[in-house]
GUDO-631055 format. One record per residue: residue number from 1; residue in three letters; x, y, z of N, C-alpha, C in turn. Coordinates in nm, 2 decimals. Example, Ala and Ser with C-alpha at 12.3 -4.5 7.8 and 13.67 -1.06 7.14 Angstrom:
1;ALA;1.32;-0.57;0.78;1.23;-0.45;0.78;1.32;-0.33;0.78
2;SER;1.28;-0.22;0.71;1.37;-0.11;0.71;1.29;0.00;0.79
end
This chain:
1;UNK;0.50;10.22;6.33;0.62;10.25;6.25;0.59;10.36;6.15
2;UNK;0.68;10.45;6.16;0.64;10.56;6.02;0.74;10.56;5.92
3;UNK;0.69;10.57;5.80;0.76;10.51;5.67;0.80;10.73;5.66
4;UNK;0.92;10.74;5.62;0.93;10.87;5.57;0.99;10.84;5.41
5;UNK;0.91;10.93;5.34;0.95;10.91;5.17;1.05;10.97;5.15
6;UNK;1.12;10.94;5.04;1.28;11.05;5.02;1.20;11.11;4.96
7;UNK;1.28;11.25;4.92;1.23;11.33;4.91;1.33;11.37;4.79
8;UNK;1.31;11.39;4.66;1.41;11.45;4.53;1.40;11.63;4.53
9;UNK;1.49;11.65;4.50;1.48;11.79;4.50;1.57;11.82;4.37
10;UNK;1.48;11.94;4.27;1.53;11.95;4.15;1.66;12.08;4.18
11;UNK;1.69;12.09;4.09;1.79;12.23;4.10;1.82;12.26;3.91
12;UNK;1.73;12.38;3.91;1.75;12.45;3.80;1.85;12.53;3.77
13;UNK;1.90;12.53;3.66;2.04;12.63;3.63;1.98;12.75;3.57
14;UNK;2.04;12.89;3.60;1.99;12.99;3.47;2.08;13.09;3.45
15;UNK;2.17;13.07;3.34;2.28;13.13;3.31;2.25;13.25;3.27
16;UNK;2.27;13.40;3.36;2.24;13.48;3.28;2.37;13.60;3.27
17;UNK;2.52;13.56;3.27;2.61;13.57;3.23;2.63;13.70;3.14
18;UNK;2.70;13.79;3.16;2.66;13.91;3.08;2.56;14.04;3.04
19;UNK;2.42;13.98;3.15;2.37;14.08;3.14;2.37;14.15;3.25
20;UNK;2.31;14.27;3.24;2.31;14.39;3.31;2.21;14.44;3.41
21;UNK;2.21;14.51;3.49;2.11;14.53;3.58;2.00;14.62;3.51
22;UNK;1.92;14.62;3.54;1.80;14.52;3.63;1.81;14.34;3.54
23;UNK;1.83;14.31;3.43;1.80;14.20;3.41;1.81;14.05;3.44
24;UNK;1.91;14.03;3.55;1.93;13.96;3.60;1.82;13.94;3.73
25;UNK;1.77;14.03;3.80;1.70;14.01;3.91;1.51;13.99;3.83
26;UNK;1.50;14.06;3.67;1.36;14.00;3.65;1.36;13.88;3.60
27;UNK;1.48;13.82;3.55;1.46;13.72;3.48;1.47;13.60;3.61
28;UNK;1.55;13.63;3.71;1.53;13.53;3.80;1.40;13.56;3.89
29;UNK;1.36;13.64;3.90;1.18;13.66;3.92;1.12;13.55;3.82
30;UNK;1.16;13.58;3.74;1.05;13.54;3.64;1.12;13.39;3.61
31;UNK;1.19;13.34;3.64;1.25;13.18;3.68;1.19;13.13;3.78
32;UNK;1.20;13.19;3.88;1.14;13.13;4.02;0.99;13.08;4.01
33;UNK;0.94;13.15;3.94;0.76;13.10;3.91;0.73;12.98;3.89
34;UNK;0.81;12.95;3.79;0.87;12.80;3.73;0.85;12.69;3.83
35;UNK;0.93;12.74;3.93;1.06;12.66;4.03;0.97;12.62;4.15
36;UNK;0.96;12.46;4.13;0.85;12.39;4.29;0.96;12.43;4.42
37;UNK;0.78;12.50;4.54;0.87;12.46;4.65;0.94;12.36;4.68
38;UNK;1.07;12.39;4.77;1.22;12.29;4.85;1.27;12.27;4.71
39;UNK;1.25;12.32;4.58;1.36;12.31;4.48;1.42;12.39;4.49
40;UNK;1.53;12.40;4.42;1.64;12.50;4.39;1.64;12.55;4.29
41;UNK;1.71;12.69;4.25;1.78;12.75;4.10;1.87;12.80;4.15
42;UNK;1.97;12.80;4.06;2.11;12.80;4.08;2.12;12.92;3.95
43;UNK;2.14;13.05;3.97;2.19;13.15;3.93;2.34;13.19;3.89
44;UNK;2.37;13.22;3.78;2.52;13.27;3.71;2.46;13.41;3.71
45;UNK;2.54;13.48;3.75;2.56;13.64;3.69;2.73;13.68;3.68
46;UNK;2.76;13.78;3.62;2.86;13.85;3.61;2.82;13.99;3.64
47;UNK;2.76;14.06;3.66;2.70;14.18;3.69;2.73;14.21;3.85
48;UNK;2.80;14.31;3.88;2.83;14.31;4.04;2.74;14.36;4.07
49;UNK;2.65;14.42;4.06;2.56;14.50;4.12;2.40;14.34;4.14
50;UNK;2.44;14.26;4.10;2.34;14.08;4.12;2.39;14.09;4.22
51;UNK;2.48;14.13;4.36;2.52;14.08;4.49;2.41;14.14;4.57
52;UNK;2.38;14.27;4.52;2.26;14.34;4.55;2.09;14.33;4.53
53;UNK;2.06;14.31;4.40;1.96;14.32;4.35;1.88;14.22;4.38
54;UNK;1.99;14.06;4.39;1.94;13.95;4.32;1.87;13.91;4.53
55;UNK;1.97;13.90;4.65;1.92;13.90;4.77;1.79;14.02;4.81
56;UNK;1.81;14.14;4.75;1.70;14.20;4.78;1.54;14.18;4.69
57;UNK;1.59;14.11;4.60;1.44;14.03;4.54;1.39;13.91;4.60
58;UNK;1.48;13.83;4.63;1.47;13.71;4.74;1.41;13.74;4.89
59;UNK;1.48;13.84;4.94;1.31;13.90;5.04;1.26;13.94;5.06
60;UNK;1.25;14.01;4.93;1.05;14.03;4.85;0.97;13.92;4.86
61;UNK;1.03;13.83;4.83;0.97;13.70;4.80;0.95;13.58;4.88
62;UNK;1.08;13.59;5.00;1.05;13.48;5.15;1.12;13.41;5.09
63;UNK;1.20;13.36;4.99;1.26;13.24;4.97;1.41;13.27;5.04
64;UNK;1.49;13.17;5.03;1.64;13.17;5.07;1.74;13.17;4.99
65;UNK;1.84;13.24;4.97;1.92;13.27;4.86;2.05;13.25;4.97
66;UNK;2.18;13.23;4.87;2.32;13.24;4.95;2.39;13.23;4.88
67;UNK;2.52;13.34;4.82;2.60;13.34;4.71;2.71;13.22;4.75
68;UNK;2.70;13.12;4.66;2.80;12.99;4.68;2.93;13.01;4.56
69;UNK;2.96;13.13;4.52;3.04;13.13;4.43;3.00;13.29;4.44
70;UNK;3.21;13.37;4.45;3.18;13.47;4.42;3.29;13.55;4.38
71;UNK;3.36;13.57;4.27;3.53;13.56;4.21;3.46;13.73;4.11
72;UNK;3.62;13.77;4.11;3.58;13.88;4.00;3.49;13.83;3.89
73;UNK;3.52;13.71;3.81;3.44;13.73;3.67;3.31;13.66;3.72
74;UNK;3.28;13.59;3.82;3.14;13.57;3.85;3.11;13.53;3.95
75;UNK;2.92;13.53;3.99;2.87;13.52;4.12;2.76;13.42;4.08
76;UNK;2.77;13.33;4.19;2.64;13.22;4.18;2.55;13.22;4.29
77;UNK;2.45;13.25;4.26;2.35;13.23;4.36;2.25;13.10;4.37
78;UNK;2.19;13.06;4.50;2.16;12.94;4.55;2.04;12.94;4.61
79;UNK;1.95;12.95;4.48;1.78;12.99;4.56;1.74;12.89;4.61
80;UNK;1.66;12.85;4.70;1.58;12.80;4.75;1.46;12.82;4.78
81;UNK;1.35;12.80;4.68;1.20;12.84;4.66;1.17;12.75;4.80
82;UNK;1.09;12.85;4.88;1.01;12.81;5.01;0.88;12.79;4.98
83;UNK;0.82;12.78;5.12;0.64;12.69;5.09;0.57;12.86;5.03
84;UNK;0.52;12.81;4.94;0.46;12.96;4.85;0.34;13.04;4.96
85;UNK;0.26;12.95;5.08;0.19;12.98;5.11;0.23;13.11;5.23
86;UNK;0.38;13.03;5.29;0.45;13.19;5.40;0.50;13.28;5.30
87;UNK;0.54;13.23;5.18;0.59;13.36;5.09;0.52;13.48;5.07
88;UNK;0.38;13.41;5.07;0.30;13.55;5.01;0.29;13.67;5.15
89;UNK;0.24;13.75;5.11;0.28;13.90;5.14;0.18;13.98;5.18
90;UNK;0.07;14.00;5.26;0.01;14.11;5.23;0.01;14.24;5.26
end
């Protein structure tokens, strides 16, 4: 018989609401570090140019991102930090 553990999964918020590009794509760099693989961060921006910046940093990095929210005054993104070991890059 195989016992499977549940498995919790955290989900970080990081409101960065108002600011401007580039700063939303370092600061969610610099969030993600944070963030255990199969967790999540859950990204706010208002910055239209985050529809861009924020997926093209995400495949720098191998993780999975998908805007779950995306209205004129704002866009939410839905990281998903992957196993760090296929992330890396050489």
């Amino acid at each position: 018989m195989t016992t499977i553990k549940p498995t919790t999964k955290t989900t970080t918020k990081l409101d960065l609401t108002g600011l401007k590009c580039p700063l939303p794509a370092l600061k969610t760099r610099k969030a993600l570090k944070s963030v255990k693989s199969g967790d999540f961060l859950e990204v706010h921006c208002t910055d239209p140019l985050s529809v861009i910046d924020i997926p093209n940093l995400i495949q720098e990095t191998g993780d999975k991102v998908e805007i779950t929210e995306r209205s004129e005054n704002r866009i939410i993104f839905l990281i998903e930090k992957t196993d760090e070991v296929s992330s890396l890059r050489t």
